[in-house]
Residue frames relative to the residue before (quaternion, step in Angstrom):
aa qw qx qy qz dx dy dz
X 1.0000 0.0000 0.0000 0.0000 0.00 0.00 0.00
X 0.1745 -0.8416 0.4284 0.2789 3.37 -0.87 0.53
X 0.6939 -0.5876 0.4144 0.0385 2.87 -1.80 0.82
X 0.4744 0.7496 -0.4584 0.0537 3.53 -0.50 -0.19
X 0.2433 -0.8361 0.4819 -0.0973 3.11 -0.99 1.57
X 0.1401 -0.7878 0.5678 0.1932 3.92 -0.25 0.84
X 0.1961 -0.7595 0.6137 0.0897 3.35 -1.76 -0.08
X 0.6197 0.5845 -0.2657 0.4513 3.85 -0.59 -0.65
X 0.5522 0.5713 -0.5342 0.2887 4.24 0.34 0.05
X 0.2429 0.7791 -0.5696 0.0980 3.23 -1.18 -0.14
X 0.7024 -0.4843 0.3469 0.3894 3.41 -1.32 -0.04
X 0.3180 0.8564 -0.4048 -0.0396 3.72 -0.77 -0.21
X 0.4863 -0.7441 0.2914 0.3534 3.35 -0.18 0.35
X 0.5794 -0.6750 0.2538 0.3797 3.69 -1.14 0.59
X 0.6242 0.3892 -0.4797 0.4783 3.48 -0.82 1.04
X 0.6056 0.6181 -0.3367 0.3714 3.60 1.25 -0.58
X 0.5030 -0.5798 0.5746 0.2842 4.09 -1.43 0.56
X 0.0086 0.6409 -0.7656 0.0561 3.62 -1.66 0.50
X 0.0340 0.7492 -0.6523 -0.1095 3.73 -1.51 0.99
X 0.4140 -0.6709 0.5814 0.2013 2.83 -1.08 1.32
X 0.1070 -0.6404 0.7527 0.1086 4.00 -1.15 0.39
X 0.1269 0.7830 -0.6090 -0.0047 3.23 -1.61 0.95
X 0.0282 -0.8754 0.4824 0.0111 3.72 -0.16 1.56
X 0.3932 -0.7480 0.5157 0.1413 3.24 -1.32 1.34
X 0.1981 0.8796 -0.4323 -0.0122 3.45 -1.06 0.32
X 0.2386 0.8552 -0.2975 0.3510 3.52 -0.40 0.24
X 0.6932 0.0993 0.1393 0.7001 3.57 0.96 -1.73
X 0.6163 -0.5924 0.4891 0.1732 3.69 -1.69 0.56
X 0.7387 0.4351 -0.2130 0.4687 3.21 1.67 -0.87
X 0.4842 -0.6956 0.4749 0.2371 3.06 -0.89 1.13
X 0.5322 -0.7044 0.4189 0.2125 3.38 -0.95 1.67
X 0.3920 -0.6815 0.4783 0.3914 4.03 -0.78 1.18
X 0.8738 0.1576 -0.2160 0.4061 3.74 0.82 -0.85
X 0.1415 -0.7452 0.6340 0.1509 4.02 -0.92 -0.10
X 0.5533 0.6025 -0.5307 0.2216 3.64 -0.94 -0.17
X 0.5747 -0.5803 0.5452 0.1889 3.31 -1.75 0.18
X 0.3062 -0.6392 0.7053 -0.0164 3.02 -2.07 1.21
X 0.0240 0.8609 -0.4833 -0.1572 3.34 -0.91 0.46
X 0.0049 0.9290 -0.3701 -0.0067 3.60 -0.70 0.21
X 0.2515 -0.8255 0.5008 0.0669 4.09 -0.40 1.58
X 0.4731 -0.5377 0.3686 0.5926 3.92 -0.67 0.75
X 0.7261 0.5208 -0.3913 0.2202 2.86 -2.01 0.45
X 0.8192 0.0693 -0.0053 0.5692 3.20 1.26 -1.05
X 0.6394 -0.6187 0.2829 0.3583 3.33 -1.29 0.70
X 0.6171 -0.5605 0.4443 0.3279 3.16 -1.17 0.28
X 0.2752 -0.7996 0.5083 -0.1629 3.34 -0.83 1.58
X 0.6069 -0.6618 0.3959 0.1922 3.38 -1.13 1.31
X 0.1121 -0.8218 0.5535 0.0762 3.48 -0.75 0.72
X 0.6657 -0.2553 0.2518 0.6545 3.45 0.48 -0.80
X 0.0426 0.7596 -0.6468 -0.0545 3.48 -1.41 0.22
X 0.3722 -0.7398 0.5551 0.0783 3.99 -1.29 0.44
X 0.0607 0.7585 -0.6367 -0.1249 3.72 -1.01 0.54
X 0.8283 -0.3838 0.3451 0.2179 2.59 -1.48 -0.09
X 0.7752 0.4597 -0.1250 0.4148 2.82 1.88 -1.04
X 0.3338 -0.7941 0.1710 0.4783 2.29 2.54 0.93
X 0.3004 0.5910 -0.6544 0.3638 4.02 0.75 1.17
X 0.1510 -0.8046 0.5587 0.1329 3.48 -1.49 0.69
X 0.0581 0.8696 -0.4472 -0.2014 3.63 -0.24 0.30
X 0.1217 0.8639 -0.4887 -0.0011 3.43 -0.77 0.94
X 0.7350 -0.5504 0.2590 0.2995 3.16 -1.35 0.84
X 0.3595 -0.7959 0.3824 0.3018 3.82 -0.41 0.63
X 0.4591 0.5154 -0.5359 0.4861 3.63 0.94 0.73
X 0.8448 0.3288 -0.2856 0.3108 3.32 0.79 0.01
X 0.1887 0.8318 -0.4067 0.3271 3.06 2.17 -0.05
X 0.8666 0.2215 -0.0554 0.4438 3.78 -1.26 1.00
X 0.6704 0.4897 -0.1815 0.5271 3.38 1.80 -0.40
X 0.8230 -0.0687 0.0408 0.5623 3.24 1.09 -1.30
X 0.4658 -0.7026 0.5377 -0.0174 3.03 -0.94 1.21
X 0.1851 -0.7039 0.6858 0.0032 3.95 -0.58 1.62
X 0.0905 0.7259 -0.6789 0.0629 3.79 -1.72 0.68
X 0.1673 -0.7721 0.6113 0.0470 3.61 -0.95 0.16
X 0.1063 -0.5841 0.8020 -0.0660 3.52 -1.48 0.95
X 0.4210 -0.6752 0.6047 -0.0332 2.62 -0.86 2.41
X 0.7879 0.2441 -0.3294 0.4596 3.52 0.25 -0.82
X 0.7062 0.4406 -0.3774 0.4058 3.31 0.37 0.20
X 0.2250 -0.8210 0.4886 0.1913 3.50 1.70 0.19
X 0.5170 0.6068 -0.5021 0.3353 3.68 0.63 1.78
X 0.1715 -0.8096 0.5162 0.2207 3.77 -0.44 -0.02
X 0.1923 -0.6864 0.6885 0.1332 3.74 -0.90 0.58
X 0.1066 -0.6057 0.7781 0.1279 2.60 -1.67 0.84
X 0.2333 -0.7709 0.5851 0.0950 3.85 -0.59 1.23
X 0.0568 -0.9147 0.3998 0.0191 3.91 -0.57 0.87
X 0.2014 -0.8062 0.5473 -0.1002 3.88 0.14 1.23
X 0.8806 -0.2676 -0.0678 0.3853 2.94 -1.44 1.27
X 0.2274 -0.7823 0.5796 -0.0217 3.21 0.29 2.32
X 0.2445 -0.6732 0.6930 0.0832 3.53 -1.16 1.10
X 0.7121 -0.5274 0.3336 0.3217 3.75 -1.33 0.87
X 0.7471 0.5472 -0.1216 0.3573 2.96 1.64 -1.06
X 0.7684 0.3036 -0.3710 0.4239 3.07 1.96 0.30
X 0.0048 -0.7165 0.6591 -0.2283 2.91 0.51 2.08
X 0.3943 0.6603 -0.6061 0.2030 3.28 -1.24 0.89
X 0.4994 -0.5512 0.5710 0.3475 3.62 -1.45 0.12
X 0.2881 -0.7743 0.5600 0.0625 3.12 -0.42 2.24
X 0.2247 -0.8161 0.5272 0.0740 3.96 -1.21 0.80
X 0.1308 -0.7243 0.6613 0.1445 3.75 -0.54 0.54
X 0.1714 -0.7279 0.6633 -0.0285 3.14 -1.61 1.67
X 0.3239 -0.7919 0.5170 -0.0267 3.19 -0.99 1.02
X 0.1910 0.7110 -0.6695 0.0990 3.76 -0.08 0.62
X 0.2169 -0.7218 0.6325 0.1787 3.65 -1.24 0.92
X 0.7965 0.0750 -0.2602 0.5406 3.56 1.00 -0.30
X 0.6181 -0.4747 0.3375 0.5279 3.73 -1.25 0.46
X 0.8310 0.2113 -0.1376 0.4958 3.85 -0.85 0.12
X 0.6402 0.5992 -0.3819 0.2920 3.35 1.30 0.81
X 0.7610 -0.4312 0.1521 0.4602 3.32 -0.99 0.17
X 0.4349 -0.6693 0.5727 0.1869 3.78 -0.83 1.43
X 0.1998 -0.6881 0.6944 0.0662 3.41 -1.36 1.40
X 0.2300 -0.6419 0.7087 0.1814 3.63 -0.94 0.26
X 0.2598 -0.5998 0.7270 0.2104 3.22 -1.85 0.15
X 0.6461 -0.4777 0.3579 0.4756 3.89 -1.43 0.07
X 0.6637 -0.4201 0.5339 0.3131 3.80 0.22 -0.11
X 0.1394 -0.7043 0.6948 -0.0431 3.57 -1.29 1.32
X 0.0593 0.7837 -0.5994 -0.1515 3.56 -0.69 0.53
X 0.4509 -0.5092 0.7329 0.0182 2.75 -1.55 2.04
X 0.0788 -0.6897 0.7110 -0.1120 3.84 -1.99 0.96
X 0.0887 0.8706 -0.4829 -0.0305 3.27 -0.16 0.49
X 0.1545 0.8442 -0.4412 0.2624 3.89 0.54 1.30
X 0.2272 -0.7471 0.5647 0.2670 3.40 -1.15 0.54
């Protein structure tokens, strides 16, 4: 079954960096997509940046120039690296997991990212 576990939230203040680390596991095959969702009570959970294999990336344009997706194949992990954090991206940061393209989406438990002075 796979697995997938995030790391790297915490508090921090606006203008300040935070990496997120997310590691898949579970299956031998290396997963086509990785990347993060995020999501605050009330509203749905929302695209942040994501990574394939076919090394295409697709990210959200509030965050364009801000944050910055990568991936260590042999370490089957993805970062999600984050620069000048705005108050507004507090939320409860998600790692999505798809081993095949149109396959079933794995979630990790959620990282919460705060951004306050």
């Amino acid at each position: 079954q796979v697995q997938v576990v995030e790391s790297g939230g915490g508090l921090v203040q606006p203008g300040g960096s935070l990496r997120l680390s997310c590691t898949s596991s579970g299956t031998d095959i290396l997963p086509f997509r990785m990347g993060w969702y995020r999501q605050v009570p009330g509203k749905e959970r929302e695209l942040v940046a994501t990574h394939t294999l076919r090394n295409t990336t697709n990210l959200a344009g509030y965050v364009e120039g801000r944050f910055f997706i990568s991936r260590d194949k042999d370490k089957n992990t993805a970062y999600l690296q984050m620069t000048r954090l705005k108050p507004e991206d507090t939320a409860v940061y998600y790692c999505l997991v798809n081993i095949f393209n149109g396959g079933t989406s794995f979630w990790g438990q959620g990282t919460q990212v705060s951004v306050s002075s």
